[in-house]
N, C-alpha and C positions, 0 to 999 in steps of 0.2 A: 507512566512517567512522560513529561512531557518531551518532545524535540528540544534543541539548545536554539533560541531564536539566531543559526549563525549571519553574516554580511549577505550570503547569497539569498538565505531566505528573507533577511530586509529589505533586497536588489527587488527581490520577487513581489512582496507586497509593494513597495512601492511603483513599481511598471504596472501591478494588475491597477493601481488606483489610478493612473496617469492616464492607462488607458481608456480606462470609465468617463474617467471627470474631466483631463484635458486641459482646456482652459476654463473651465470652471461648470457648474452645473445650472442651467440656465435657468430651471424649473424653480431650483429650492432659492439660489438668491433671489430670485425674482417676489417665492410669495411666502419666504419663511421671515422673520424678523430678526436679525443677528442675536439679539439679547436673549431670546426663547429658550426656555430648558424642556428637556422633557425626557423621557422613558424607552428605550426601545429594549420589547419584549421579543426575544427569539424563540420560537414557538415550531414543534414536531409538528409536520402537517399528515405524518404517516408513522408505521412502525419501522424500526431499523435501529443501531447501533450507535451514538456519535462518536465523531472525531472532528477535530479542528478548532474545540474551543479554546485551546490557549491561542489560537490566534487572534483571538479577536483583540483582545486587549492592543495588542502591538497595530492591529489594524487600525484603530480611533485613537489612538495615540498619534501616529503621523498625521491625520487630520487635524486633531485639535487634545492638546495635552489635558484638560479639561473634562474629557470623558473617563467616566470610571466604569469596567469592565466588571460585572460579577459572575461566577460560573456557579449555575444551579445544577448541574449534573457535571458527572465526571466523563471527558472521553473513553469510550469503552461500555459505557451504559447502555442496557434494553430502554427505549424509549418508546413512548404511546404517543398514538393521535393527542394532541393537546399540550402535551409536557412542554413547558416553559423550563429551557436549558439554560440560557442564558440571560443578564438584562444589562444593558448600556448606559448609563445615566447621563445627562450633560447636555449642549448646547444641540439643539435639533437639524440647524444647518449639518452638523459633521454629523450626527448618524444619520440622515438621509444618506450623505455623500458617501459614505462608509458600507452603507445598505446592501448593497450590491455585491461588493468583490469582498465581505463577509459571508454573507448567505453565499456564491458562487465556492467560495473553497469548504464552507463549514457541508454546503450538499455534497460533493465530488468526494470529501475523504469518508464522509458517514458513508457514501454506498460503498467503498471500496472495505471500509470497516464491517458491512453489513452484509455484501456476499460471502467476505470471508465466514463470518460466526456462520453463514449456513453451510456454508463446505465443513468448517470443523465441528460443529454440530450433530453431521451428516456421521462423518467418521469417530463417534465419540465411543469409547470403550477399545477404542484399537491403538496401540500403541505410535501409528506413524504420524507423524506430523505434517501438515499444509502450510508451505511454502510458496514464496512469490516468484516473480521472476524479473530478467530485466525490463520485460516488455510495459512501460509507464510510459509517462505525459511527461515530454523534454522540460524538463526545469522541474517536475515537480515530483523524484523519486524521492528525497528523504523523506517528504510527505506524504507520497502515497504507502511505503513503505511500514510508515511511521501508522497507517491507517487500517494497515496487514495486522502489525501488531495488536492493536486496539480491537482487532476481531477475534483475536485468539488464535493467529498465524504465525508463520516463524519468517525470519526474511532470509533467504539465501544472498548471494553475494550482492554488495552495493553497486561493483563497476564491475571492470576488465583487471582491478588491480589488485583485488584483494583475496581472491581463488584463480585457480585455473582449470577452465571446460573445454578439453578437447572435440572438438564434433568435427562430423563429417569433412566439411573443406581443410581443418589444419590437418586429419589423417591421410588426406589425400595427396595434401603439399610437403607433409613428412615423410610419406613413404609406407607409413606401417600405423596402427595404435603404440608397437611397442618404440618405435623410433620417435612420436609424440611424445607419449609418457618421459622415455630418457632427457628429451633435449629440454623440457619444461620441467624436470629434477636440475639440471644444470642451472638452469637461469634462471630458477623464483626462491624465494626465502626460504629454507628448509620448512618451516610452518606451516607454511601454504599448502591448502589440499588440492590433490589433483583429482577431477575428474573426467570422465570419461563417455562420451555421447554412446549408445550402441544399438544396435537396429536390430541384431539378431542374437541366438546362444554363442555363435560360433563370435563373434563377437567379445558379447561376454566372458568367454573363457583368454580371448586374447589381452583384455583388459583385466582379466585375475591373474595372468601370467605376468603382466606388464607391473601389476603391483598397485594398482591405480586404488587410491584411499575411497573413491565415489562411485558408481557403475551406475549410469544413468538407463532407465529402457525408455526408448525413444517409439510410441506410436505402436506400441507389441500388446496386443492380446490379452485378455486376463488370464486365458489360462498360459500362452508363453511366460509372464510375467511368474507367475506360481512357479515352472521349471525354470525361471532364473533365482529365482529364490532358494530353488533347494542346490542349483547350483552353487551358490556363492557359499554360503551356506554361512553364513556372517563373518566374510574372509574382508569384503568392505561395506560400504554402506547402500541402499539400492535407493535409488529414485526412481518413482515412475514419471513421465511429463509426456505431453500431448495426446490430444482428445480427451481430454479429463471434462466429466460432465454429474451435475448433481447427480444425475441416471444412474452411474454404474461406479461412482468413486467407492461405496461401501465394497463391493466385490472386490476394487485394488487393494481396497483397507484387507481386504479378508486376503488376499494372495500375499503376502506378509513382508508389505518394501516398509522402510523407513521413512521414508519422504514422498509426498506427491507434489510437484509443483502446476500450479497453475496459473496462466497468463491473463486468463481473465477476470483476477483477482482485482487485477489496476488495468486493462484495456478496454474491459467490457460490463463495469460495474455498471447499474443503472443509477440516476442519484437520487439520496434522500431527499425529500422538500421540505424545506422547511418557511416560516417569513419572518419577518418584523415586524410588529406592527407601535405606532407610538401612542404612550399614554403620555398625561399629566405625569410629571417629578417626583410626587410626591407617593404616589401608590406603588 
């Protein structure tokens, strides 16, 4: 399902095109002919996942209403070297000018789409689910997000506002885990889950006293992580997070948390390549 193209994400492609083109593109007015129609073929230059082709449409629309978008695969697709995912049809001026800050977001969300499927790939036959984190590109978490999903990820919370993660510094400015957990029962939605940062068992146990819906293990061992499990003992939910690595995510899958999140879902994706290239209108 696609994203809902909201204002902020129209803010957004419109700044990424301002940025590109500016006051205008010196190359294409120069040697393209306004009246020219032609083809642009968006073409997998490698293997990976895509995401981002409903953007495009909205992308060649603010240049030139005149362009018609078609999508030959769907976000979320295995793609091959070769795979023509998409094709743009219309005045050649705007998909040149378009070129760019299309192919720039359609690579960025496919890789972020495309590590994810190998992390849950990785853990497949195990019940816990792979998870993002906040750690994204400013301006562009519904999107990257949105590119979690499309890999076969789950998205844990969008901001600061719609769960609550106790870690380390608000336990330290509270006083306790259990005096965190209290005052963040007082003052979020009853709905709201709370979570809980924890570094060690002793921890953990404070945080199953405290009631906390979430028990994060923060940078713990696999095999610690196994004695937090039998500790909990499905009393809340467990996450593992940090140093998570294709390496050794299956042994977290096997010590039996619910949730792995990893940051380098959206910080550290490499991107897919893909290009354009222009035919003749008609093919």
């Amino acid at each position: 399902m696609d994203v809902l193209i909201t204002p902020e994400i129209e803010q957004l492609i419109g700044s990424a095109l301002q940025e590109d083109i500016g006051a205008g593109d010196l190359t294409t007015l120069s040697t393209v002919p306004r009246e020219l129609q032609g083809k642009g073929l968006f073409r997998a230059k490698r293997d990976g996942v895509v995401a981002g082709l409903f953007l495009l449409a909205k992308i060649f629309s603010v240049l030139d209403v005149q362009v018609k978008v078609r999508r030959l695969s769907k976000d979320g697709d295995q793609v091959k070297p070769g795979t023509v995912v998409a094709e743009a049809e219309g005045p050649v001026r705007a998909l040149l000018m378009g070129e760019r800050t299309s192919l720039n977001f359609l690579q960025r969300l496919s890789g972020t789409a495309t590590l994810t499927r190998r992390y849950v790939d990785t853990v497949k036959g195990f019940p816990c689910k792979i998870i993002d984190t906040r750690k994204t590109t400013p301006g562009l978490r519904t999107l990257e997000k949105y590119a979690v999903r499309m890999g076969g990820g789950t998205n844990h919370r969008l901001g600061l506002y719609d769960a609550a993660l106790i870690k380390d510094n608000h336990i330290v400015a509270a006083g306790s885990i259990a005096a965190a957990v209290e005052q963040v029962r007082r003052h979020a939605p009853f709905m709201a889950k709370v979570e809980v940062e924890c570094a060690d068992l002793k921890q953990v146990e404070e945080a199953l006293d405290a009631k906390a819906d979430v028990i994060m293990l923060d940078n713990m061992g696999t095999k610690e992580m196994a004695d937090a499990v039998k500790l909990v003992n499905k009393r809340a939910w467990i996450e593992a997070s940090g140093g998570i690595t294709l390496e050794r995510i299956r042994e977290i899958a096997e010590a039996g948390v619910d949730f792995i999140s990893i940051g380098a879902l959206t910080h550290s994706a490499p991107a897919v390549d893909f290009n354009m290239k222009i035919v003749a209108a008609d093919r």
